[in-house]
C-alpha positions as CSV (number, residue, x, y, z in Angstrom):
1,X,14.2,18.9,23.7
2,X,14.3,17.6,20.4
3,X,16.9,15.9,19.0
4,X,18.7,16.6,15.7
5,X,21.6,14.7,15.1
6,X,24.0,15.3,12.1
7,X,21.7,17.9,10.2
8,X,23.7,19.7,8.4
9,X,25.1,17.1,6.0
10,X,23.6,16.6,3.2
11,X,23.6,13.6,2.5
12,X,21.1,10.6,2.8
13,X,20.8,9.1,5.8
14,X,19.9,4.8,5.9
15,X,18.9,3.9,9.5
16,X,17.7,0.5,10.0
17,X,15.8,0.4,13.5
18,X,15.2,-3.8,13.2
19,X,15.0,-6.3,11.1
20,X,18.7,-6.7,10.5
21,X,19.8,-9.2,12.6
22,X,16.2,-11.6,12.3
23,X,13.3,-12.3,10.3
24,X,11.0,-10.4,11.5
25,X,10.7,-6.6,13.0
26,X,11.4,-4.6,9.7
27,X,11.7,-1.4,10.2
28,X,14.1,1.4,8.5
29,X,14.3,5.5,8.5
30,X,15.7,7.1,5.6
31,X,16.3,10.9,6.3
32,X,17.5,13.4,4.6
33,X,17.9,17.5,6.1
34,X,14.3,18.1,8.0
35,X,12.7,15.1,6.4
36,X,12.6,10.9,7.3
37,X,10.2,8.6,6.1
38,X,9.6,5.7,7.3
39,X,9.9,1.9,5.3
40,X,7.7,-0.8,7.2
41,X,6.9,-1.2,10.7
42,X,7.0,-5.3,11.6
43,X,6.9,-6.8,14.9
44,X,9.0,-10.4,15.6
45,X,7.5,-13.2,17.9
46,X,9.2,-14.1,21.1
47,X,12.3,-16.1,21.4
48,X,11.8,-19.4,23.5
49,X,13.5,-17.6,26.3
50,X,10.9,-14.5,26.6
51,X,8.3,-16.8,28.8
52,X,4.8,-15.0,28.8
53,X,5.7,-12.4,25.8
54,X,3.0,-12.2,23.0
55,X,5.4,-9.9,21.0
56,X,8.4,-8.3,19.8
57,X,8.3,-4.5,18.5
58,X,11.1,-1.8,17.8
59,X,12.1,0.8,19.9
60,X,11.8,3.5,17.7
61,X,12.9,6.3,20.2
62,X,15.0,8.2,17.7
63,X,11.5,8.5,15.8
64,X,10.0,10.1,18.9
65,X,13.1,12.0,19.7
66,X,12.5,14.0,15.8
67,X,8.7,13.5,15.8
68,X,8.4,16.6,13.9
69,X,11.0,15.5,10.7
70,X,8.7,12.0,10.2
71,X,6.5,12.1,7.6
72,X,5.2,9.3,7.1
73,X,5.3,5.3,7.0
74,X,5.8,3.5,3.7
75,X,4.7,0.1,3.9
76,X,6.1,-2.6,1.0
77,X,3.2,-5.5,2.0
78,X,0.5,-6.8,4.4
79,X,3.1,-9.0,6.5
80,X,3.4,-9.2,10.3
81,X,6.4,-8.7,10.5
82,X,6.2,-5.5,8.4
83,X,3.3,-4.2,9.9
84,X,2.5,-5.6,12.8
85,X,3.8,-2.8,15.3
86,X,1.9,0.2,13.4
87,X,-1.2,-0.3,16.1
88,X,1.8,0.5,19.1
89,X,3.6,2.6,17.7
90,X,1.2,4.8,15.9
91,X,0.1,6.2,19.2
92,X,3.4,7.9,19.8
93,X,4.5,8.7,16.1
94,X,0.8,9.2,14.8
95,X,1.9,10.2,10.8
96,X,0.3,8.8,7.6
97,X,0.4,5.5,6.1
98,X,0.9,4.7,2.8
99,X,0.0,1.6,1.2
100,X,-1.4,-0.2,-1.7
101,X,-4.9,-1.7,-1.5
102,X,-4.8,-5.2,0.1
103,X,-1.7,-4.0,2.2
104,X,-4.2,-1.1,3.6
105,X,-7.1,-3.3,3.9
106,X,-5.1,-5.9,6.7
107,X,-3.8,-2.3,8.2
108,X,-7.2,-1.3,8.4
109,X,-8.2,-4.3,10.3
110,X,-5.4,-3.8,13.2
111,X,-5.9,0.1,13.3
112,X,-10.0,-1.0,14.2
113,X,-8.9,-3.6,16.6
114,X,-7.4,-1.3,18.6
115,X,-9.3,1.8,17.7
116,X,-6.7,4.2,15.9
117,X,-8.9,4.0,12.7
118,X,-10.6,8.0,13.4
119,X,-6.8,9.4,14.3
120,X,-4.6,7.8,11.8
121,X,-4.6,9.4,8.0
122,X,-4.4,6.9,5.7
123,X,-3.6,6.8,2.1
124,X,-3.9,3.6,-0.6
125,X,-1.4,4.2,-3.6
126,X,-1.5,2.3,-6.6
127,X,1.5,0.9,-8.5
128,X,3.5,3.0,-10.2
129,X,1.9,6.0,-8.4
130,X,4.7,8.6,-6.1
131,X,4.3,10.4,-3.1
132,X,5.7,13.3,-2.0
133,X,7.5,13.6,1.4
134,X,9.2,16.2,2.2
135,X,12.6,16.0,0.8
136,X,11.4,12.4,-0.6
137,X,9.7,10.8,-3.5
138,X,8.2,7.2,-3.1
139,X,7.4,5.0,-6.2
140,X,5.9,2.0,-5.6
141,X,6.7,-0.6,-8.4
142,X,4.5,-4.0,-8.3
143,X,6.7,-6.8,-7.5
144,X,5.5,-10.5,-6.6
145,X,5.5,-12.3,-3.1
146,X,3.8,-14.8,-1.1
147,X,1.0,-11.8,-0.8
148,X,-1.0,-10.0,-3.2
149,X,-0.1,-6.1,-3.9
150,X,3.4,-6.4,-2.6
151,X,5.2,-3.4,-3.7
152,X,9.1,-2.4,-4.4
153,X,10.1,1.3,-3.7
154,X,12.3,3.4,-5.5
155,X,13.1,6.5,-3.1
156,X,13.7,9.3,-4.0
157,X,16.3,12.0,-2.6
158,X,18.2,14.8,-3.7
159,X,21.5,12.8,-2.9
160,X,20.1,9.8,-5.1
161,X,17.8,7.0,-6.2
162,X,17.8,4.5,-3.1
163,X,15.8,0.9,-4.4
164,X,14.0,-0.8,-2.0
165,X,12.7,-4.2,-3.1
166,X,10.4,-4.6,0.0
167,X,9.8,-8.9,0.1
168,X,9.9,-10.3,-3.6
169,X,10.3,-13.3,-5.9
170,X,10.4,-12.9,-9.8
171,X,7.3,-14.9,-10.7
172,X,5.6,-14.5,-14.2
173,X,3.0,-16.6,-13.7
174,X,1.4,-15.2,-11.0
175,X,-1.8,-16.5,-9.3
176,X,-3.7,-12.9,-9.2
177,X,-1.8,-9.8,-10.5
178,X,0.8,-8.7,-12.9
179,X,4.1,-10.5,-12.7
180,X,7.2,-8.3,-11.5
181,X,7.4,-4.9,-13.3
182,X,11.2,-5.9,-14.5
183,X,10.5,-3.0,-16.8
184,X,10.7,-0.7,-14.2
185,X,13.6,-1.6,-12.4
186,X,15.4,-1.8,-15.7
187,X,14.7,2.0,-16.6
188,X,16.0,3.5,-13.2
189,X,18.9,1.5,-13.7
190,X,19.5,3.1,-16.8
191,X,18.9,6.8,-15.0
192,X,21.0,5.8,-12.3
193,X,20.6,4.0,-8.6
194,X,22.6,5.1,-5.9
195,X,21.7,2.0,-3.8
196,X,20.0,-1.0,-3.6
197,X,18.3,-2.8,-0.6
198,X,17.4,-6.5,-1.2
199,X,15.6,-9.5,0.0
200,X,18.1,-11.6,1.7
201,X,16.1,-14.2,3.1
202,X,17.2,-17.0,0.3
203,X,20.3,-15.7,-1.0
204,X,21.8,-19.1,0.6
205,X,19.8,-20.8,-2.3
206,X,20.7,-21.3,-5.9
207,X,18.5,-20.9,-8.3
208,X,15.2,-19.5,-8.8
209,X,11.8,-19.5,-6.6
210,X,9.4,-21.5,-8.5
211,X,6.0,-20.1,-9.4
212,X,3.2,-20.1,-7.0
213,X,1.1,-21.3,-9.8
214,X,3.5,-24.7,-9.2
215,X,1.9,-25.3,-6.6
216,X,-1.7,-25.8,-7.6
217,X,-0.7,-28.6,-9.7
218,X,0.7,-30.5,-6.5
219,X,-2.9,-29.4,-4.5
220,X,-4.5,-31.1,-8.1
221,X,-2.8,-34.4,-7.7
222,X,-2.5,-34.4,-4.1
223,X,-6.7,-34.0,-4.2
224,X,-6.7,-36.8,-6.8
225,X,-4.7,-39.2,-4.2
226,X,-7.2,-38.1,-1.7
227,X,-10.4,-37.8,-3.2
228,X,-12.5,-39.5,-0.5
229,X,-11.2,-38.1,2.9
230,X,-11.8,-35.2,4.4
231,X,-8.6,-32.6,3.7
232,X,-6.8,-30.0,6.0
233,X,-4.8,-27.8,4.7
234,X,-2.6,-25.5,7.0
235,X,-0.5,-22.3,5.7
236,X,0.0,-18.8,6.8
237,X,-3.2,-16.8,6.9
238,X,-1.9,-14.3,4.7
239,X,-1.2,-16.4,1.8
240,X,-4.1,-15.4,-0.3
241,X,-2.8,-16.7,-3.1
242,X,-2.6,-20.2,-1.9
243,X,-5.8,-20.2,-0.4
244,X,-7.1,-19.4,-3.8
245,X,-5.3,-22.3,-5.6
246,X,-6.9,-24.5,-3.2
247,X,-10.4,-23.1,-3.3
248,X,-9.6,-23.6,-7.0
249,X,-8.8,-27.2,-6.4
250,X,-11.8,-28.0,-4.2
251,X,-14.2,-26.3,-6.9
252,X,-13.0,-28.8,-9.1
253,X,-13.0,-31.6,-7.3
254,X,-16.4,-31.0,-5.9
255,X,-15.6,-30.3,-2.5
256,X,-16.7,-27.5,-0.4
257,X,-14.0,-25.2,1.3
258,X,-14.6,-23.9,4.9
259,X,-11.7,-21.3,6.4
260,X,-11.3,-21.4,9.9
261,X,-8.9,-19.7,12.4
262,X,-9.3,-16.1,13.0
263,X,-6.5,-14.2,11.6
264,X,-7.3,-16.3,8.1
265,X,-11.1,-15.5,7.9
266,X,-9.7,-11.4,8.4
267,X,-7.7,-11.8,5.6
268,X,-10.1,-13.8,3.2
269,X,-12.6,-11.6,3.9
270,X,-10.7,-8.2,3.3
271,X,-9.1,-9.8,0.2
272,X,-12.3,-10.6,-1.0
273,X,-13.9,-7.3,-0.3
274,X,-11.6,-5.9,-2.6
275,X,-11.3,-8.6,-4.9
276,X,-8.0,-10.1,-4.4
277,X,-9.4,-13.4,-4.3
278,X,-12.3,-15.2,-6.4
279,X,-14.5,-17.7,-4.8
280,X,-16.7,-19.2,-6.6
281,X,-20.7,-19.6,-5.7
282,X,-21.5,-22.0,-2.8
283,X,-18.1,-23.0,-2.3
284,X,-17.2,-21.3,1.3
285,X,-19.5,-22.9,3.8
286,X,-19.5,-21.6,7.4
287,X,-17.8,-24.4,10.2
288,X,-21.8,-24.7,11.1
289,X,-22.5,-26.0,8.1
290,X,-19.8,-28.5,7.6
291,X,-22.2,-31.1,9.3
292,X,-24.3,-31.0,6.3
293,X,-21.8,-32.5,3.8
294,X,-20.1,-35.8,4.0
295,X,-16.5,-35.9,5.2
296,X,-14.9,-36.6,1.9
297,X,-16.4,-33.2,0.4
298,X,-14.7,-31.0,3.2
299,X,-11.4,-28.6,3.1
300,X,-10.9,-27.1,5.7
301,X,-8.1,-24.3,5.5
302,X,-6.5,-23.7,8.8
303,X,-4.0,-21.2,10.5
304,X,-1.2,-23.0,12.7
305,X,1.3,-24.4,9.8
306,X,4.3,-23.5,12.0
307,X,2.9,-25.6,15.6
308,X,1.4,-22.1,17.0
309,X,-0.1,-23.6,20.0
310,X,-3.3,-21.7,20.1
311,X,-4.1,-21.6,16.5
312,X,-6.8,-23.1,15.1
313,X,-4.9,-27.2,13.6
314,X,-2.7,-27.2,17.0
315,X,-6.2,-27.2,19.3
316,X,-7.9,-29.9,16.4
317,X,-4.8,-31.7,16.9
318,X,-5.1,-31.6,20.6
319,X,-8.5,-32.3,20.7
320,X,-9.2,-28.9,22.2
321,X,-11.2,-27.3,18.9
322,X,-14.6,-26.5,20.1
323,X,-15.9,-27.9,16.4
324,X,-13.9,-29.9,14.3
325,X,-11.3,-33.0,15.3
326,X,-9.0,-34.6,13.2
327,X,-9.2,-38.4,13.0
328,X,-8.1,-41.4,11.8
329,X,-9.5,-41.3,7.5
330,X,-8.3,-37.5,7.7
331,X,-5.8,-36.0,5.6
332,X,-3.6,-33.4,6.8
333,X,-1.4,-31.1,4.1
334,X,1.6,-29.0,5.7
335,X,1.7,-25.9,3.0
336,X,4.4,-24.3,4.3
337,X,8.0,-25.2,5.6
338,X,9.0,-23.8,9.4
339,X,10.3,-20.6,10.0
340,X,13.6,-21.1,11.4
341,X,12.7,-22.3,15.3
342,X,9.6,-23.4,15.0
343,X,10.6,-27.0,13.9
344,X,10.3,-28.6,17.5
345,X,6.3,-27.3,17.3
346,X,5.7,-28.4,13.5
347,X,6.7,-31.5,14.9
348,X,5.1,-32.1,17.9
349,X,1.5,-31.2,15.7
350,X,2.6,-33.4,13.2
351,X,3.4,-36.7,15.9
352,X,-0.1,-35.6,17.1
353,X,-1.9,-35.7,13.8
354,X,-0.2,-38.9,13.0
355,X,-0.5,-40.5,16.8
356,X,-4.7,-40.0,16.2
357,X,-4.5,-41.8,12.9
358,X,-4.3,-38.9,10.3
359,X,-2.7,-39.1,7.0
360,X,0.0,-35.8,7.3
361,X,1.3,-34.7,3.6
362,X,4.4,-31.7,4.9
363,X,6.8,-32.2,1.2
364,X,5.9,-30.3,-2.4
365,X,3.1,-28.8,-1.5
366,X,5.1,-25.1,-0.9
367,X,7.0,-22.7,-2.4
368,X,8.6,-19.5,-0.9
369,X,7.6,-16.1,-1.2
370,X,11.5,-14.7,-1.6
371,X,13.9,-14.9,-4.4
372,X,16.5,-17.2,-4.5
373,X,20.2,-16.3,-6.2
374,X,19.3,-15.7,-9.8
375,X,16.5,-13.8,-9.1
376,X,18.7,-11.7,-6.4
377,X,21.1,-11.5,-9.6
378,X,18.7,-10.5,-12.3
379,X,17.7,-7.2,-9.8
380,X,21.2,-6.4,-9.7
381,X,22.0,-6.4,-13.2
382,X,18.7,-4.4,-14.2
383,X,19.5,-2.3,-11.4
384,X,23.1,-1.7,-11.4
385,X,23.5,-0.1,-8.4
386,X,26.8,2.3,-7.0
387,X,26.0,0.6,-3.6
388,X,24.6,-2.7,-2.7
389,X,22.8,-2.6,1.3
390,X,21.5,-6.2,1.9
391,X,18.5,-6.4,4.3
392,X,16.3,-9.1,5.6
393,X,17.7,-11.6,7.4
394,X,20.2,-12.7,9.9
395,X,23.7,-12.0,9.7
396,X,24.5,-15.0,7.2
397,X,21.7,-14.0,4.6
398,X,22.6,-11.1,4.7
399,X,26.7,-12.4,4.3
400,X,25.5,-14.5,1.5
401,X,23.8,-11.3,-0.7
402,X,27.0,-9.4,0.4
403,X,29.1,-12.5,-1.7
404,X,26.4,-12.8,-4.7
405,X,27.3,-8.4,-5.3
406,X,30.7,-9.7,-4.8
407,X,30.4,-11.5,-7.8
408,X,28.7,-8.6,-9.9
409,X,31.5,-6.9,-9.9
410,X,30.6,-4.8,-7.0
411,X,33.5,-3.6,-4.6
412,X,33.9,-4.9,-1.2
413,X,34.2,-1.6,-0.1
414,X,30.3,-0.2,-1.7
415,X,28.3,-3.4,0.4
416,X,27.2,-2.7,3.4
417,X,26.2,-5.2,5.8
418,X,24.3,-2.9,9.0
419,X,23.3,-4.1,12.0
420,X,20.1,-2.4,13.9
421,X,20.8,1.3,14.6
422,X,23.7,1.9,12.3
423,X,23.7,5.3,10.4
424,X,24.8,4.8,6.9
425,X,25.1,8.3,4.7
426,X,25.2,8.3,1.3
427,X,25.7,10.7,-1.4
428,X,27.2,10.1,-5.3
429,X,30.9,10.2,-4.0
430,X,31.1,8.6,-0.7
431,X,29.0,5.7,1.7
432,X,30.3,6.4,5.6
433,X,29.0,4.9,8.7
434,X,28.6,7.7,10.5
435,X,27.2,7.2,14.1
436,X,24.9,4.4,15.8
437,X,20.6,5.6,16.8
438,X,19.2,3.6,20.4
439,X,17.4,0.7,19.0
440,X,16.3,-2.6,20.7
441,X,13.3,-5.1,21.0
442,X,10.1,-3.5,23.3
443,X,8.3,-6.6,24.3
444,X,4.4,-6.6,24.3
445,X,2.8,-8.9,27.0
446,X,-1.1,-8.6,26.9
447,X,-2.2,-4.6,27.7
448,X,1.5,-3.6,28.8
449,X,3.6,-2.6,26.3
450,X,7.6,-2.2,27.3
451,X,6.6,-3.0,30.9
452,X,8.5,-6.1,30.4
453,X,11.8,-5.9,30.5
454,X,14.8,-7.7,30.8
455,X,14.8,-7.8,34.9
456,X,11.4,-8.9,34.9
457,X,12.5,-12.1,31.9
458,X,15.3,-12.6,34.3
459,X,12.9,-13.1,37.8
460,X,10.3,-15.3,34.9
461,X,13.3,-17.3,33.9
462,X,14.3,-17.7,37.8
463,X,10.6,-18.6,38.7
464,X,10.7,-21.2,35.9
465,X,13.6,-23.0,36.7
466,X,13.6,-23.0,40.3
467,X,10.7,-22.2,41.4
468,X,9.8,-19.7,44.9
469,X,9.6,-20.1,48.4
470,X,7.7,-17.2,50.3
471,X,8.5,-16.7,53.8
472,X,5.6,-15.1,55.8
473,X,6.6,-13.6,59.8
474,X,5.5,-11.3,61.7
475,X,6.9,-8.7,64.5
476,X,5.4,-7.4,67.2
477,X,5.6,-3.1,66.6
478,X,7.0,-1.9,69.9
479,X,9.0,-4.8,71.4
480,X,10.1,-6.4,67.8
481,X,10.0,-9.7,68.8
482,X,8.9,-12.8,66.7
483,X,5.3,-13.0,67.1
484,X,4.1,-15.6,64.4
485,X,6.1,-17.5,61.8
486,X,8.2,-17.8,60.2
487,X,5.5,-19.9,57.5
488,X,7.1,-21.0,54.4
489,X,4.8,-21.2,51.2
490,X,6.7,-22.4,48.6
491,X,5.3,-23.1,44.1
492,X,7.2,-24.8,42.1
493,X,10.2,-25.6,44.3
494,X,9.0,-29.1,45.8
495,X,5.9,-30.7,46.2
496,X,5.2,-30.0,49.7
497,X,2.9,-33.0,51.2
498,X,6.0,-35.2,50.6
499,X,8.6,-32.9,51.4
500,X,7.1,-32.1,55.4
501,X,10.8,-32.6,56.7
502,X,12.4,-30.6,54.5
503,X,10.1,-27.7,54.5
504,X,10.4,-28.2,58.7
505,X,14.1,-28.1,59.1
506,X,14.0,-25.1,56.3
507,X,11.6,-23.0,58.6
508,X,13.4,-24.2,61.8
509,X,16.8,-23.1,60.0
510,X,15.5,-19.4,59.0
511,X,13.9,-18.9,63.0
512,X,17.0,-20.0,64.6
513,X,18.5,-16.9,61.9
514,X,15.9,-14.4,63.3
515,X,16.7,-15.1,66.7
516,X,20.1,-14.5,66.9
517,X,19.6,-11.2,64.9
518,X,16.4,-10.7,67.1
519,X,18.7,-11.1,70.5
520,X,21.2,-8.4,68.7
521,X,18.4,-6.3,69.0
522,X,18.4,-5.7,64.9
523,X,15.2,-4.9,63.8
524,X,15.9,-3.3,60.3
525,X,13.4,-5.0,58.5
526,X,16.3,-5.1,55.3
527,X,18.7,-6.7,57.7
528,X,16.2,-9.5,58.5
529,X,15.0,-9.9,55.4
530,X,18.4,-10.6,54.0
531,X,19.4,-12.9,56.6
532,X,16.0,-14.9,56.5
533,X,17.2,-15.1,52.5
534,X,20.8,-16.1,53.1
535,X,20.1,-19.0,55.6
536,X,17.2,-20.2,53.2
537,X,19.3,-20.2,50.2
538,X,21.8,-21.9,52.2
539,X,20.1,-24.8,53.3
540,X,17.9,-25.2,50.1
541,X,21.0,-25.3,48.2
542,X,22.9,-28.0,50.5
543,X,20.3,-30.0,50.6
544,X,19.0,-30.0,47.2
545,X,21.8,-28.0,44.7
546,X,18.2,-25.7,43.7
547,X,18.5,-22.1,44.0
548,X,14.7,-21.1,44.1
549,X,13.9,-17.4,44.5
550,X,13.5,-16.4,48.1
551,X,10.5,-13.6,48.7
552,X,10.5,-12.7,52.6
553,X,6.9,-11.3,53.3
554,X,7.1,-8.9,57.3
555,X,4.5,-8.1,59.0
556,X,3.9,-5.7,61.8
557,X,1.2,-6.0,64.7
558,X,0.3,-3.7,67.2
């Protein structure tokens, strides 16, 4: 049975499904009548506490529940975590993608991966192209980021114009591309926006992003310093514009560039496929060839700026990289600053870098992809929105946006701060929360998707902490008595060669337990199992204050 919740309003429906209270895991349905599309589709990576999980999606069950109203997924730009969950949830929601050309390219790559490339329709869009949607028109309108082809959306609905600035930063100076079409944003101000949706992630920060291009000046200079080591430099693998500045760099400096880590040589290689990215002749060299040049005319770009422990600088820096390690002479350049968490790992790699004798560089040589408070403020005031919906970020970036309308002149009343699953309707005369969708965080752990859950986190969390003791028995079929055992196994809990007593006077403690419920003539195999676990987690407990988790094994002979 399909749902259709509040279908015959008219107005336009805002329902963010993630991405509200994070970075990461963007995701939001705008619906309107019979129609919703679909803005980005990011995944999140795990929180400390989610031991084993490779990765965060949406639940996006109210987009199952009105499977026939979706039509479509708009994506702003080639970011994980706005596009990272198409490949798992494409096979339940299986609807067109729209995207502009390196965006699509990176999507293509996933949807082969995991073979969805033959059952998913797929459309590129250039900039200042629409799309019709059902009830919906989507611009896209070229804006700038820490990506090439990053696009804004204007969306529109018969209840209004609804602004989506996807992830941007006003930069005029771009390193490939046009700057920001401020033009554009200007004229639908003019005609009228009925909301806009911004960046949040630096509204905490005065003052404006600098220019990407800044930052090939610091590579220039830092390359000058450097000029006979060998040079890592790590950032994300999707920065394609910083990878060109420092190919740039290396060209001039005589150096030849080698990319290694996989998601990076994806990326490179799409971007250059379509021309994103301009390499110059005999500059990339394989990580074979790297033997043939002298270590002062090496860069090596590498994945695993944030600590990632498998990527490809954490296993140089560990010594586990099956082709290259860093050394003492080798020098190390951190372009990018940690994502909010991941400080502990940048700085573990980092200690490591240092402790075998490289030179690590980690200040001025990045700048962000999002805009900081005049930049939020320019968009405003070219697009002078009725409301003002901040998005992406946690609660306090998104507070901070909420003040910086404030101070535009917009009413406390026409900002909306959502949280995941909020349903926000809109129209010319009125914004009203009007009901809450399920939403939540599916968690991906290698084949299984959403077979993970909270119970299962719990028993890992249990099993990490305290370890398990398995007690093995067995009972005789007809007569029930104690025929072998009890035998206690026990991982993680102590180490058992040293610990002979205490493992002894455990077992002795949970057969004296089975006797006396033996002798009552209980043989409910529930009963004894709960007893064997409430004398074990007795004694373990006096005896140690641990609270390992108990797993009574039965078994019957005839």
């Amino acid at each position: 049975m399909k749902k259709k919740e509040n279908n015959s309003s008219s107005g336009l429906k805002v329902i963010p499904l993630g991405g509200l209270e994070q970075i990461g895991m963007n995701i939001t349905a705008f619906e309107y009548e019979d129609s919703i599309v679909v803005v980005d589709c990011g995944l999140s990576f795990p929180a400390d506490d989610m031991l084993g999980i490779d990765l965060v999606i949406p639940d996006v069950t109210y987009l199952k529940d009105n499977l026939d109203r979706v039509k479509g997924f708009v994506i702003t730009h080639g970011h994980e975590d706005h596009i990272g969950a198409l490949p798992y949830v494409l096979r339940d929601i299986n609807v067109p993608i729209y995207a502009t050309r390196l965006t699509m390219g990176i999507i293509e790559n996933k949807l082969r991966e995991h073979n969805l490339m033959k059952g998913t329709k797929r459309k590129v869009v250039k900039f200042g192209q629409s799309i019709n949607l059902g009830k919906f028109r989507v611009e896209f309108i070229r804006t700038n980021h820490s990506i090439v082809d990053a696009a804004a959306l204007a969306i529109y609905s018969p209840a209004g114009v609804v602004v989506h600035t996807g992830d941007f930063k006003v930069d005029y100076t771009p390193v490939f591309g046009d700057a920001i079409d401020l033009q554009r944003f200007a004229e639908l101000g003019k005609k009228g926006v009925l909301a806009l949706m911004c960046d949040s992630t630096n509204a905490e920060r005065p003052g404006f992003t600098p220019s990407e291009k800044t930052v090939g000046k610091t590579f220039d200079s830092l390359f000058e310093e450097h000029r006979n080591t060998r040079i890592f430099v790590a950032t994300f693998a999707s920065n394609v514009d910083r990878v060109q500045q420092i190919i740039n760099t290396a060209y001039k400096f005589g150096k030849k560039v080698c990319v290694e880590g996989r998601s990076m040589v994806s990326i490179i290689e799409t971007a250059r496929n379509l021309e994103c990215i301009k390499i110059p002749d005999n500059t990339l060299i394989d990580i074979d060839q790297l033997k043939n040049y002298p270590d002062e005319q090496q860069v090596i770009i590498t994945t695993g700026s944030q600590g990632e422990s498998m990527a490809a600088l954490s296993r140089m820096a560990s010594s586990m990289h099956r082709k290259i390690t860093i050394g003492a002479g080798d020098t190390v350049i951190f372009s990018s600053n940690p994502i909010p968490g991941n400080e502990k790992s940048v700085t573990k790699v980092i200690n490591e870098l240092l402790r075998k004798g490289a030179d690590v560089i980690f200040q001025d040589a990045h700048v962000s992809g999002h805009a900081c408070q005049e930049e939020i403020k320019l968009i405003y005031t070219l697009v002078q929105p009725r409301y003002a919906i901040p998005v992406h970020g946690e609660y306090k970036h998104l507070k901070a946006q909420a003040k910086i309308a404030q101070n535009l002149g917009i009413d406390k009343e026409d900002i909306f701060i959502l949280s995941s699953g909020d349903v926000l309707e809109l129209d010319e005369n009125s914004a009203r929360l009007t009901g809450k969708v399920p939403t939540g965080a599916i968690l991906v752990d290698g084949l299984g998707v959403g077979d993970v859950g909270n119970v299962v986190l719990r028993d890992r969390q249990h099993l990490a902490e305290d370890g398990i003791m398995i007690v093995v028995m067995s009972l005789d079929k007809y007569s029930g008595q104690l025929v072998a055992g009890p035998d206690i196994v026990s991982r993680g809990f102590v180490y058992v060669k040293e610990s002979d007593e205490l493992i002894e006077e455990a077992r002795q403690t949970v057969d004296d337990a089975l006797q006396k419920c033996l002798d009552r003539g209980i043989t409910d195999w529930g009963k004894l199992k709960n007893t064997t676990k409430d004398a074990l987690s007795d004694y373990v407990w006096k005896k140690t204050k641990r609270r390992p988790m108990i797993l009574p094994i039965i078994m019957e002979i005839t």
